[in-house]
C-alpha positions as CSV (number, residue, x, y, z in Angstrom):
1,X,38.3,-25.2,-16.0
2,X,39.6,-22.4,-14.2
3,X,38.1,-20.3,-16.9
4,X,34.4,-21.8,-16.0
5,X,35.5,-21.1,-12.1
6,X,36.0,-17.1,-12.6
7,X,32.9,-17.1,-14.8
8,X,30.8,-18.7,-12.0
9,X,32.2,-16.6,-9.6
10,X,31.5,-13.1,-11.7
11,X,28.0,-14.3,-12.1
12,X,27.5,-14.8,-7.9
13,X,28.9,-11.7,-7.6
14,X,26.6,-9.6,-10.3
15,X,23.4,-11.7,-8.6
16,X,24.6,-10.2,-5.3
17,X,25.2,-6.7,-6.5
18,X,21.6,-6.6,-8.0
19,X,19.6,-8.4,-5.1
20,X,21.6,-5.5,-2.7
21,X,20.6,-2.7,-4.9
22,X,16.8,-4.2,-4.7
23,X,17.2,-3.9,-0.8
24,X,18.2,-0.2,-0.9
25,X,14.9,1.1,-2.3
26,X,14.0,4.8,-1.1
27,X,11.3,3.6,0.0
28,X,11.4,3.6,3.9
29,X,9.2,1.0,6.2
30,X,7.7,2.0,9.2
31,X,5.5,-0.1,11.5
32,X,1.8,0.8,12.4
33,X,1.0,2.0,15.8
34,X,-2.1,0.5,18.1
35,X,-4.2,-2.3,18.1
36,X,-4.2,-4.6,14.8
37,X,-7.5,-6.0,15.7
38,X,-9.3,-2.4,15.9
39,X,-10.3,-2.0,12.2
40,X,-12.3,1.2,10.9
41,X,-15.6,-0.8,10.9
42,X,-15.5,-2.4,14.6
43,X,-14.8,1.7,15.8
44,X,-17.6,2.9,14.0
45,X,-20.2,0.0,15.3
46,X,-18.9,0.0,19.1
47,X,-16.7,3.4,19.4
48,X,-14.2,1.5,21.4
49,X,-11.0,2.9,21.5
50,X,-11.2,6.4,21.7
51,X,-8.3,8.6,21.9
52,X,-5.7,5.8,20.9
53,X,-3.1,6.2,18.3
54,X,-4.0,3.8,15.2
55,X,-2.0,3.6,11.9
56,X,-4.8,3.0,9.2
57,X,-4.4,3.1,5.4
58,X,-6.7,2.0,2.6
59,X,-7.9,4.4,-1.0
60,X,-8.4,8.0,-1.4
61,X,-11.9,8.5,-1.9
62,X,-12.6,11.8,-1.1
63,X,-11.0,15.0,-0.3
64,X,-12.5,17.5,1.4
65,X,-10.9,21.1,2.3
66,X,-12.4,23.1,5.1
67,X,-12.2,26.3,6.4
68,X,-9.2,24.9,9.4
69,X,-8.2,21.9,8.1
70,X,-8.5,19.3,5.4
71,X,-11.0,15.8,5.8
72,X,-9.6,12.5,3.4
73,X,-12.6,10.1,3.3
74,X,-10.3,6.7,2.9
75,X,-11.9,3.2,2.7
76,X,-9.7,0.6,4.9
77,X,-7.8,-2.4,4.5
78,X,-5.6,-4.5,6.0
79,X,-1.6,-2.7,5.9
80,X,1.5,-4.9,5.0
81,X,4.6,-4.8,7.5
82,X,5.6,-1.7,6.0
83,X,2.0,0.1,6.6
84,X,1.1,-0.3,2.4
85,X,-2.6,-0.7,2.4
86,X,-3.3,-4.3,0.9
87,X,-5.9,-3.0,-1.6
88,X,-6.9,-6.3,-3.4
89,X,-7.9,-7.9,-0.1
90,X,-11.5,-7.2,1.5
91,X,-12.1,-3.6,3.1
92,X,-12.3,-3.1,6.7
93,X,-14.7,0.0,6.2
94,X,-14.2,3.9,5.3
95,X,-12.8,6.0,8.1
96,X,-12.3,10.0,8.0
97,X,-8.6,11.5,8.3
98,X,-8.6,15.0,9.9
99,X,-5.6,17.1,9.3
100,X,-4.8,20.7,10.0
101,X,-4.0,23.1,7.0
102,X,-4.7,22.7,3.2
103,X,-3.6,19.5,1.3
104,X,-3.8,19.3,-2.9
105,X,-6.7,17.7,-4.1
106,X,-4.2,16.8,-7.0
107,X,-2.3,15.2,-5.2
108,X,-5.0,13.1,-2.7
109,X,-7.0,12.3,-5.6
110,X,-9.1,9.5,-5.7
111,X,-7.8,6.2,-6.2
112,X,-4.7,6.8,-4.4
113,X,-2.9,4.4,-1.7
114,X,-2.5,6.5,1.5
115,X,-1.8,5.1,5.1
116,X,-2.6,7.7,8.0
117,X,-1.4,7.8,12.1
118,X,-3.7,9.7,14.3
119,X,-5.4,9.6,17.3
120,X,-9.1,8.4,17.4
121,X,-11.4,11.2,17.8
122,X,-14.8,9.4,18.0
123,X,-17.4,8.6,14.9
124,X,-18.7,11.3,12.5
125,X,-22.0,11.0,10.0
126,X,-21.6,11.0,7.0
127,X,-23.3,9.3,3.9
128,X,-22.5,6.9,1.4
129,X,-25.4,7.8,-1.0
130,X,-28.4,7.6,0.1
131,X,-27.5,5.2,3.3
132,X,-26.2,7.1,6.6
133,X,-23.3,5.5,8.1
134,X,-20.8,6.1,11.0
135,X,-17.3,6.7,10.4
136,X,-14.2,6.6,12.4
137,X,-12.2,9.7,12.7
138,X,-8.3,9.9,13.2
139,X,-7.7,13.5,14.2
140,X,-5.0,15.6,13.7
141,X,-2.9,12.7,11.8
142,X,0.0,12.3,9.9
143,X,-0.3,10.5,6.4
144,X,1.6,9.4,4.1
145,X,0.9,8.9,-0.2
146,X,1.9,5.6,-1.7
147,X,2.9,5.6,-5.5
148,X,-0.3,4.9,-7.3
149,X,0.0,1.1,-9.2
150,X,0.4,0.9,-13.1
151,X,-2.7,0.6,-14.9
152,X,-3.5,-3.4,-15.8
153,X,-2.7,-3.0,-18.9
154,X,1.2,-1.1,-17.9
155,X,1.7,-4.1,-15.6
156,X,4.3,-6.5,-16.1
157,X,3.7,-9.9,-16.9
158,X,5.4,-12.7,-15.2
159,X,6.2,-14.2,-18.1
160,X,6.2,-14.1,-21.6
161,X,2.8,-14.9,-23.6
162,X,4.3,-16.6,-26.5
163,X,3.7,-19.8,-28.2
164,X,5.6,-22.5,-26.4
165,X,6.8,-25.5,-28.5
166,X,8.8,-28.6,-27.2
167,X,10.2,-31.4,-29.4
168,X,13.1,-33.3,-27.9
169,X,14.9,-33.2,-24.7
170,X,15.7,-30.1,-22.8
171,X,14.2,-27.7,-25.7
172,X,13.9,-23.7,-25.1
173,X,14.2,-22.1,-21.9
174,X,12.0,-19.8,-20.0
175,X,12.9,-15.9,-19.8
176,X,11.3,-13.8,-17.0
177,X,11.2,-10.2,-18.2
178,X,10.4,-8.4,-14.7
179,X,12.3,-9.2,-11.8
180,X,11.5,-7.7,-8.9
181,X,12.6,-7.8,-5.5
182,X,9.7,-7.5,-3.4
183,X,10.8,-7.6,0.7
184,X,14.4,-7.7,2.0
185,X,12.9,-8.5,5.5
């Protein structure tokens, strides 16, 4: 018995050790600034809240390097508590990031998760193919690059895809293969 007791006891101890090291990821949450409700596409129809801070994020689509500074053509969603663009959920329109200086096309490539702070400078033109539409611009703003997700096919399952046979009582047991720790919040 007292054997069983250390073993238990080792065992709460490793699952403690493991769900601490989850909590102290690198990765460091900050919380948007401004309004939640203001969303690229209700600044480019009304061009309410001008000169307010916003924190927006969304995906890369564009990069553009001018002569003073460099222009990221983003397309908006919804941000998690940590400011992570929520990318599978609906968009909340493109908007336009200003920032002094040169930034690496390389690095802001398309596809990539990025979430910007600036304040709101008004609406540009631009063009989405043939249509003309009205985009928000966050001037002078600070952003920040997300790790881009693993390809589909690189993602983990949840659990094994194997043939599953039961016969009996209390036959095979279920192994997940990725554990992840998603929010220590």
């Amino acid at each position: 018995m007292p054997i069983v007791r250390g073993v238990n006891r080792l065992l709460t101890w490793a699952v403690s050790l493991v769900l601490l090291a989850g909590c102290a990821t690198p990765e460091t949450c900050f919380k948007p600034v401004g309004k939640r409700g203001l969303t690229p596409a209700a600044a480019a129809v009304s061009a309410r809240g001008e000169g307010e801070m916003v924190t927006w994020g969304g995906m890369l689509l564009d990069t553009r390097n001018l002569e003073t500074h460099t222009e990221l053509e983003i397309m908006g969603y919804r941000l998690d508590g940590c400011g992570r663009p929520l990318t599978q959920g609906e968009s909340q329109g493109r908007f336009l990031v200003r920032q002094p200086g040169y930034l690496e096309p390389l690095d802001y490539r398309a596809g990539r998760p990025v979430t910007a702070t600036g304040r709101l400078a008004g609406v540009s033109d631009g063009w989405v193919g043939a249509a003309a539409v009205s985009l928000p611009v966050l001037d002078e703003a600070t952003t920040r690059l997300w790790p881009m997700p693993p390809p589909p096919s690189e993602q983990p399952v949840p659990f094994p895809l194997r043939p599953y046979i039961n016969i009996g009582i209390g036959g095979g047991s279920h192994v997940v293969t990725n554990w992840h720790v998603v929010s220590c919040t």
